[in-house]
N, C-alpha and C positions, 0 to 999 in steps of 0.2 A: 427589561429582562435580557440577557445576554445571548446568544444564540449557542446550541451545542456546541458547532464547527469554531463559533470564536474562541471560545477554551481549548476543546481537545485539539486544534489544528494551531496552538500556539506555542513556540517555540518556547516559550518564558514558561509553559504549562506540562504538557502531556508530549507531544510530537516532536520530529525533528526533519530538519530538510535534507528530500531528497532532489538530484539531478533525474529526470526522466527523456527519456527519445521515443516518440512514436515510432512506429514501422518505416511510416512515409511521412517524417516531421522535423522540426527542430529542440532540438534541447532547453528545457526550461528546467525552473528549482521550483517545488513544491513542497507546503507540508504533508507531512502524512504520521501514522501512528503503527511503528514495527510490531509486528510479531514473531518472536522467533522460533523456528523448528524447535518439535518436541515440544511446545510450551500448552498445558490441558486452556482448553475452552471451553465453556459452559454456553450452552443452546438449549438455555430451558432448565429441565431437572436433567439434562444430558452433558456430562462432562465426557468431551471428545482430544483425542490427539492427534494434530496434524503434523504429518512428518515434514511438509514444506514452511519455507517463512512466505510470511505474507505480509502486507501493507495496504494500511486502510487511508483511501484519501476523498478529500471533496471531491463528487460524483463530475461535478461541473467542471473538476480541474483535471479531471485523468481520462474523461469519455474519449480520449484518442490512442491510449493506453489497449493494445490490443495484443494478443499472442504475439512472442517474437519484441515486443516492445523492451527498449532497456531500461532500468531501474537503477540507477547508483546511490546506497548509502553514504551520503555525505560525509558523514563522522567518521564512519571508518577507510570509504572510499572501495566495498564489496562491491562488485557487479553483478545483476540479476537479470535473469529474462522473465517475462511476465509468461507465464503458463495456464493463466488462466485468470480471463479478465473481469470475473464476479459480474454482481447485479446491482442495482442500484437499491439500498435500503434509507430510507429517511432521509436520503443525501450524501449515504457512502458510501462508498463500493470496497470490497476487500479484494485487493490481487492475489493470487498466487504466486510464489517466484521460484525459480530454478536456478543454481548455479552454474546449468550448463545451457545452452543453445537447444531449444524445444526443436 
């Protein structure tokens, strides 16, 4: 059986790679799975709208990932600050991101 993270965190599948920088790190590329501003989310019977974009990545590959962190969209080459560094759910964490400096 396949594991979640191998599909959704597969470039051939669902996600795309980004460039990430911890606070106090070095820059690596990870997948991850965008979500864009304004785009509704479902939490249940609860459809929500977040006004930031966010990205969801392996828990294990972004725990360094904290406020202030950079995020670069690869594909397009957007830069993001993480505003808020989520929890850990089943192995993923959703970031928050800003387009300005938190």
């Amino acid at each position: 059986m396949i594991q979640e993270d191998k599909v959704f965190l597969n470039t051939n599948d669902f996600a795309e790679p980004f460039t990430v920088t911890p606070v106090s790190g070095s820059a690596k590329t990870i997948n991850g799975l965008w979500r864009t501003e304004n785009s509704p989310q479902s939490i249940g019977d609860v459809t929500v709208i977040n006004d930031s974009p966010q990205v969801e990545f392996a828990t294990a590959d972004s725990l360094t990932l904290v406020k202030k962190s950079i995020v670069i969209r690869t594909g397009t080459n957007e830069t993001f600050y993480v505003i808020d560094a989520g929890v850990d759910v089943d192995g993923f964490t959703v970031k928050t991101l800003s387009r300005t400096i938190p």
